[in-house]
C-alpha positions in Angstrom: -7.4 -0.1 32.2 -4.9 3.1 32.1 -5.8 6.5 32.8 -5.1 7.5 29.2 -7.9 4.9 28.0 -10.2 5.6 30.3 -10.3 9.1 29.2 -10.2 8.2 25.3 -13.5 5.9 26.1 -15.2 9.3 28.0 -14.5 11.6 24.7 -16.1 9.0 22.4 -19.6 10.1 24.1 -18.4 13.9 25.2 -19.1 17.3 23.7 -16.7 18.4 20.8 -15.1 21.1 23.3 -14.5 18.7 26.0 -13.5 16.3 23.4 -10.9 18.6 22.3 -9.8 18.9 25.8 -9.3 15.6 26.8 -7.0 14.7 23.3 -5.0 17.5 23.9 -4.7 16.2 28.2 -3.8 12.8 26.5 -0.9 14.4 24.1 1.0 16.3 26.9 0.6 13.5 29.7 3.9 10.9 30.2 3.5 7.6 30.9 6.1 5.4 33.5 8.3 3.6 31.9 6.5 0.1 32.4 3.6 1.7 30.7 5.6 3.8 27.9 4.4 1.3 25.2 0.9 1.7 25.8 1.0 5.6 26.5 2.9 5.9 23.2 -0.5 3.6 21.6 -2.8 6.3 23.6 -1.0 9.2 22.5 -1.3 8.1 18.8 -4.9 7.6 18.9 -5.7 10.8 20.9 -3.9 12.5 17.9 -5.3 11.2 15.3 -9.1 11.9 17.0 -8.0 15.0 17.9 -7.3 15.6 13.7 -10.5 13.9 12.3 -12.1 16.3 15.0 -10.5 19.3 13.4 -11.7 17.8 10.1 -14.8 17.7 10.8 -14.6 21.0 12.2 -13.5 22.6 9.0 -10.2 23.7 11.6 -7.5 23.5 9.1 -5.2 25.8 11.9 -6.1 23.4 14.3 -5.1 20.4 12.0 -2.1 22.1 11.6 -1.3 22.8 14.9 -1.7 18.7 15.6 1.0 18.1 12.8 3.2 20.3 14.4 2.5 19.1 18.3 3.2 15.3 16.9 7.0 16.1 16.3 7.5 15.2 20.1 5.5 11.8 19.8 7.6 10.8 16.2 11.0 11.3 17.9 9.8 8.6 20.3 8.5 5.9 17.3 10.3 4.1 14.4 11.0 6.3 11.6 8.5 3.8 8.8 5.3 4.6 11.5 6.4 8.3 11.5 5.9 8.6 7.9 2.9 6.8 8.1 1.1 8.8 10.8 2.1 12.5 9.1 1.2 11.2 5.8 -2.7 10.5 7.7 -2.8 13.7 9.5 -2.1 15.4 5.8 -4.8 13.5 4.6 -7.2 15.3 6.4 -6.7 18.7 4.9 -8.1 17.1 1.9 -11.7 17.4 3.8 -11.0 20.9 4.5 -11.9 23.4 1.3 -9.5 26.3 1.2 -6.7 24.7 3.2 -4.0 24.8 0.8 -1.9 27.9 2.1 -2.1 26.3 5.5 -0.5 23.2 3.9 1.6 24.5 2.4 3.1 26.0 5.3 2.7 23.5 7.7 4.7 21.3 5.0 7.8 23.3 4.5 8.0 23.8 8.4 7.4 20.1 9.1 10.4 19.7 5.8 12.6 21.7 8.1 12.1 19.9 11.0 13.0 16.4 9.0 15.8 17.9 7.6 17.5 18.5 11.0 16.8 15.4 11.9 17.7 13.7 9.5 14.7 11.9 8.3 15.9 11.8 4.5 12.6 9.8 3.2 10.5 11.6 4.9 11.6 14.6 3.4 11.5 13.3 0.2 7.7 12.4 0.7 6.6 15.5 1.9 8.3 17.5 -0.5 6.6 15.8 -3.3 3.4 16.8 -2.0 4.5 20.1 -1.2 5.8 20.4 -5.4 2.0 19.1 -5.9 0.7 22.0 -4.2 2.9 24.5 -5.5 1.3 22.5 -9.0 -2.4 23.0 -8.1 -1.6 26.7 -6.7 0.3 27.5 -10.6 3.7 28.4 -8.3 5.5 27.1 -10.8 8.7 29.1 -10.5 8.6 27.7 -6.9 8.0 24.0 -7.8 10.6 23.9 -10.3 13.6 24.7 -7.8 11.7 22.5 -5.4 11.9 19.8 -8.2 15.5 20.6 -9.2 17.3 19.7 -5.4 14.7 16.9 -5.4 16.2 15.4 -8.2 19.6 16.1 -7.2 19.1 14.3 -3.8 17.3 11.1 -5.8 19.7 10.1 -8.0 22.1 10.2 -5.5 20.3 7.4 -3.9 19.1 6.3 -6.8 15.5 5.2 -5.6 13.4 4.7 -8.9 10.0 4.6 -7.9 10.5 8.2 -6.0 12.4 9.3 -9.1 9.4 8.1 -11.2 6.9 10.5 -9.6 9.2 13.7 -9.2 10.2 13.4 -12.8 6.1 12.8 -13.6 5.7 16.5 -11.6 8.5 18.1 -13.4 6.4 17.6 -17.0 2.9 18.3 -15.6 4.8 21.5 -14.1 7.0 22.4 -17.6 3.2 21.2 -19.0 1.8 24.0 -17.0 4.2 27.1 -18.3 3.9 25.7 -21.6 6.9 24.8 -22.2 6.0 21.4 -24.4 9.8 20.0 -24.9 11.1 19.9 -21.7 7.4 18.2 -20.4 8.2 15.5 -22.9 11.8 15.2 -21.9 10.5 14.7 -18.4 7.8 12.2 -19.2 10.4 10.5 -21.5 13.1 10.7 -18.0 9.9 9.2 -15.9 8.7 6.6 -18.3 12.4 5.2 -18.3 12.6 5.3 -14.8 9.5 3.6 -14.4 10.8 0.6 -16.7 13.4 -0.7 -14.6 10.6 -1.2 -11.6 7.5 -2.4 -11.0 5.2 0.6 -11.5 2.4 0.3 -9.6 -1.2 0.6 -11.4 -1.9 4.6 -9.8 1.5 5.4 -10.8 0.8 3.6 -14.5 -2.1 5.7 -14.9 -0.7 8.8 -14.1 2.0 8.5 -16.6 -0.2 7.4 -19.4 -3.0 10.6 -18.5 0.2 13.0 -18.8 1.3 11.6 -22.2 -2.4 11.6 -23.7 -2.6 15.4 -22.6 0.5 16.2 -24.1 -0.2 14.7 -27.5 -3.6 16.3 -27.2 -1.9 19.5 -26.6 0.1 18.3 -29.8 -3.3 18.3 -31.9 -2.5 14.4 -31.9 -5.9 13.4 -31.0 -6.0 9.8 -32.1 -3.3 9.0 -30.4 -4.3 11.1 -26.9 -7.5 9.2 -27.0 -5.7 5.8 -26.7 -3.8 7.0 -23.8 -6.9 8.5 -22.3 -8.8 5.1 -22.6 -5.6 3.0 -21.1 -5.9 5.7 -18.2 -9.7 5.5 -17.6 -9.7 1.0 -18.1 -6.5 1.4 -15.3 -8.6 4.2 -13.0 -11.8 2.4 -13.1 -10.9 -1.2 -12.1 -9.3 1.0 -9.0 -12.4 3.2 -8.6 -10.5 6.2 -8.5 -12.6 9.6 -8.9 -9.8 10.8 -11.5 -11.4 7.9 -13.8 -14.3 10.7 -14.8 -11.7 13.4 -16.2 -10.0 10.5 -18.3 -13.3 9.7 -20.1 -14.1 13.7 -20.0 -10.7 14.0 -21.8 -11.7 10.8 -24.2 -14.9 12.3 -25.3 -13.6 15.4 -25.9 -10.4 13.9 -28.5 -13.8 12.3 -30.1 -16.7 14.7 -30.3 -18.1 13.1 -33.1 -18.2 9.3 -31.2 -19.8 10.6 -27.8 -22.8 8.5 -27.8 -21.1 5.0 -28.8 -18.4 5.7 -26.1 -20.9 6.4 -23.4 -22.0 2.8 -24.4 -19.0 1.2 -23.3 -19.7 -0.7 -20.3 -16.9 1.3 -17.6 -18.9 4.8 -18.9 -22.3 3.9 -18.0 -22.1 4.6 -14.7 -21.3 7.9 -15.7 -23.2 8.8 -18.5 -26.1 10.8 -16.4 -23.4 12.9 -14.5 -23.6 16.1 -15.4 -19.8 17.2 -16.4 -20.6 14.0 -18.7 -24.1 15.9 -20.1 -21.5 18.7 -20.2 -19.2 17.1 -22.6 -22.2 15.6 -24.5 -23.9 18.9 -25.2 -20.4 20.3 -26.4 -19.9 17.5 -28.6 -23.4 17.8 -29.8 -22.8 22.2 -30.8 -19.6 20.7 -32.7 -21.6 18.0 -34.6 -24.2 21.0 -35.5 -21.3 23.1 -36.0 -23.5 26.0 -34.7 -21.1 28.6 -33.0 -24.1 30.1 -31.0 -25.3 26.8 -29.6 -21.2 26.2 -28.8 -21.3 29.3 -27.1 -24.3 29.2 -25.2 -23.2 25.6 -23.9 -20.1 27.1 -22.2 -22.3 30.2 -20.5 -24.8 27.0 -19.1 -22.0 25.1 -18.0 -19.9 27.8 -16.5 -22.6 29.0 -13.8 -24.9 26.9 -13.5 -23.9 23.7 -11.7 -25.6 21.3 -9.3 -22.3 20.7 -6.9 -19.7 23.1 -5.3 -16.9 20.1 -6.9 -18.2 21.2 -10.2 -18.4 24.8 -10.0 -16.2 26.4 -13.7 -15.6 22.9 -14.7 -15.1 24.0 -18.4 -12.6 26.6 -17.5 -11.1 25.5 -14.3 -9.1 22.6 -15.9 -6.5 23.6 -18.1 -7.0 20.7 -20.3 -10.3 21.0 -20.7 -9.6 25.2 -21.5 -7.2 23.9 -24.2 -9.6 21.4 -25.8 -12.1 23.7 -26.3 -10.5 26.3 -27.0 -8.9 24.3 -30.3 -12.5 23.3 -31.0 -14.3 26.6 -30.7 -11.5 27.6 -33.0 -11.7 25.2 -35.1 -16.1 25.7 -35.4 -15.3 29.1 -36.2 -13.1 28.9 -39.0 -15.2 26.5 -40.8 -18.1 29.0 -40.2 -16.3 31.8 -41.8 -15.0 29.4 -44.2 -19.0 28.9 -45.1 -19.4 32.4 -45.0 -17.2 33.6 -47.4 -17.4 30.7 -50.2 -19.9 32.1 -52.0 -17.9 36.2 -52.5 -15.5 37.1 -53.8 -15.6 40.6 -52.3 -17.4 40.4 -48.7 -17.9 43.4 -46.1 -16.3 42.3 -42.7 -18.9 43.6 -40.5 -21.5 41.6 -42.4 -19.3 38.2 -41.7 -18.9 39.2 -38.4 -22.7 39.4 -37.7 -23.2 36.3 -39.4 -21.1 34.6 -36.5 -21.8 36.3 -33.6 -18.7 38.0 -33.0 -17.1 41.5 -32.5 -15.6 43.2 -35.7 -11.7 43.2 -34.4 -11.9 39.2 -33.3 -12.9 38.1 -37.1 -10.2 40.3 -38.5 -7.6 39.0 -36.7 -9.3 35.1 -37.2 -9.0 36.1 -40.5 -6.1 37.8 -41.1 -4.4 34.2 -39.3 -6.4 32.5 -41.9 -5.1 34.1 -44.7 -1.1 33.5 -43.1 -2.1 29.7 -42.6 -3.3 29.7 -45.7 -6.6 28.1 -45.4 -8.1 30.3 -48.3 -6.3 33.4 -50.5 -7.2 36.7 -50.2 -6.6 40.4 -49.1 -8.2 42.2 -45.8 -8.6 45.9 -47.0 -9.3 47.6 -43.7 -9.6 51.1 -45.1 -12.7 49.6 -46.9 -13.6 47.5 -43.9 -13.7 44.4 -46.9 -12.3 40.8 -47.5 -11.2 39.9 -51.2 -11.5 36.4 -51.6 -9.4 35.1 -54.2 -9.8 31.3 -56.0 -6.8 29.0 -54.7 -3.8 29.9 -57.8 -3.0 27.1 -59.9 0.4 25.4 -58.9 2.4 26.4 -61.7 5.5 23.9 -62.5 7.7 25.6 -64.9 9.7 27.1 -62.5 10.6 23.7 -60.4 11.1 22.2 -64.0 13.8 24.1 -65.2 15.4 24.7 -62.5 15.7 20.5 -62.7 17.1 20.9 -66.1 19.3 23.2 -65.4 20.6 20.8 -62.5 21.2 18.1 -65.0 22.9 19.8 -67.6 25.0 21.2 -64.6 25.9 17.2 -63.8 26.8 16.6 -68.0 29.0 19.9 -68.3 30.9 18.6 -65.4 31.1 14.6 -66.1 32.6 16.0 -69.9 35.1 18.1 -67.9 36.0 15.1 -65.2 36.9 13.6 -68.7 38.6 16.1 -70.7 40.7 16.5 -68.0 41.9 12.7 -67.9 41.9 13.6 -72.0 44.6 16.2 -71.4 
């Protein structure tokens, strides 16, 4: 037995600290050259129990500090293994809560470092996850260039399956500024990259979640939910955790068909979770069509929460915010629309109470009403009133003769075309 292992098999029973201090003996120690195969092996697995110590520890500048002491080890090992071994070590961060900054610096350093030598792929790798950072931490501005040489480099080498993901992070980023076109452009860009590979099942799903978020963003519900369930059939065969905000996103394109989808045999297991309960309570407030039970559902649901994971659930995921903000909008205008129906001269502050809200937010709901013409009528704000007028009969006379007037236009000049051939 080397001295290396024997030391690895004495930290498997030692204290944390002495733990520490044997990995980190391990990781500077050289092996002869007859044993430079299995010191390499040692010095592999002292690192990686030297990060799942930090892990555990919660020592995300420690973690970091083992990503960046590896560099020596990966110029020594094949460049497929390297890739391999940083991708683990970045893994871990994923244990560590508040760890992003430190990632994302210990990313573009390590992106550095592969650039100089040379280590295209693993470049590429890393900045993808360094662009899904940026994503998660709304840098947008700094994803985008990050996106734009990536995309340069790819096509270059025209590698399809990298291409497909980068282009996928392009539209959730565009997605994320709001700018709708260009997301689409870039889903379009990914989806036909994606069609000349094999796209594996993760990746499959990922595109179709992105295209039912932007039709729901679209107001295209029906055809958002059957992107949604394509998303949450592909996640849960896989068991991935994002299977729970596909059906969150199904329920919500469906408020009125929460129970019956709950029934389907993939969403029972989730039915008694309580982002599901969430969702179910919301739907239920829409069903009621009671703005205060809508209302007080989003205060519950907001604060109150049984797992850190879950804390601001309804406001923390921005297509969950844009769901319900479309149906809290929508609840409200067919309150007021209740409202009003029976005026035809209505004071505002009395509509206002009615719903719950404050006097300026019904105005302007109001006023956008009127300019979307959902019902006619005049806000007199000197009066503080609404004048509800009945919907004006189409009148056709207009459309009419102007028609007439097109024909006769066509007869004056087929009777010149033939006066002329007359003459």
């Amino acid at each position: 037995m080397s001295n290396n292992q024997a030391l690895l098999d004495e930290a498997k029973n030692a204290n944390p600290e002495r733990a520490e201090e044997i990995y980190k003996q391990i990781l500077v120690s050289s092996a002869s050259t007859s044993e430079r195969d299995q010191g390499l092996r040692d010095q592999e697995n002292a690192m990686i129990k030297l990060a799942e110590l930090y892990r555990d520890q919660k020592n995300a500048q420690g973690l970091a500090e083992v990503i960046t002491l590896s560099r020596s080890f990966m110029s020594s090992t094949a460049k497929a293994k390297t890739a391999k071994l940083i991708r683990t070590l970045l893994n871990y961060f994923n244990d560590i809560p508040s760890s992003r900054q430190v990632q994302i610096d210990v990313l573009l350093d390590n992106i550095d470092w592969s650039n100089r030598e040379k280590r295209i792929f693993l470049k590429h790798s890393l900045e993808i996850r360094l662009v899904s950072l940026q994503l998660e931490a709304s840098q947008f501005k700094a994803a985008l260039t990050r996106i734009d040489t990536l995309l340069t480099e790819l096509k270059k080498l025209d590698d399809k399956m990298i291409l497909t993901e980068v282009h996928l992070l392009e539209s959730r980023v565009y997605r994320g500024i709001g700018n709708l076109a260009k997301a689409k452009a870039a889903l379009t860009s990914a989806r036909t990259a994606a069609n000349s590979i094999y796209c594996p099942p993760h990746l499959q799903a990922a595109l179709d979640l992105q295209s039912g978020i932007l039709h729901a963003e679209d107001k295209d519900y029906t055809t958002a939910y059957s992107y949604f369930y394509e998303t949450f059939e592909n996640m849960s065969s896989q068991d991935d955790p994002n299977a729970l905000n596909a059906l969150k996103y199904m329920l919500l394109c469906k408020p009125e068909d929460v129970t019956a989808l709950l029934s389907i045999k993939l969403a029972v297991k989730y039915a008694q979770l309580r982002e599901i309960e969430c969702m179910r309570a919301i739907a239920l407030a829409h069903q009621h069509r009671n703005l205060a039970e809508f209302e007080k559902v989003l205060r519950d649901y907001k604060d109150a929460h049984l797992r850190p994971s879950d804390r601001a659930e309804l406001s923390s995921d921005p297509t969950i915010r844009s769901h319900l903000a479309a149906l809290y909008d929508t609840l409200l205008e067919q309150n007021l629309l209740r409202i009003i129906e029976p005026y035809s001269v209505v004071e505002v502050d009395y509509v206002a109470k009615q719903v719950g809200q404050g006097r300026q937010d019904v105005e302007a709901k109001l006023s956008q009403m009127i300019l979307d013409k959902v019902f006619y009528g005049v806000l007199d704000q000197g009066r503080g009133r609404l004048l509800v007028f009945d919907e004006p009969e189409v009148d056709d006379t207009y459309g009419a003769a102007i028609e007439t007037l097109e024909q006769v236009g066509k007869v004056v000049e087929s009777l010149y075309a033939k006066t002329v051939k007359i003459a």
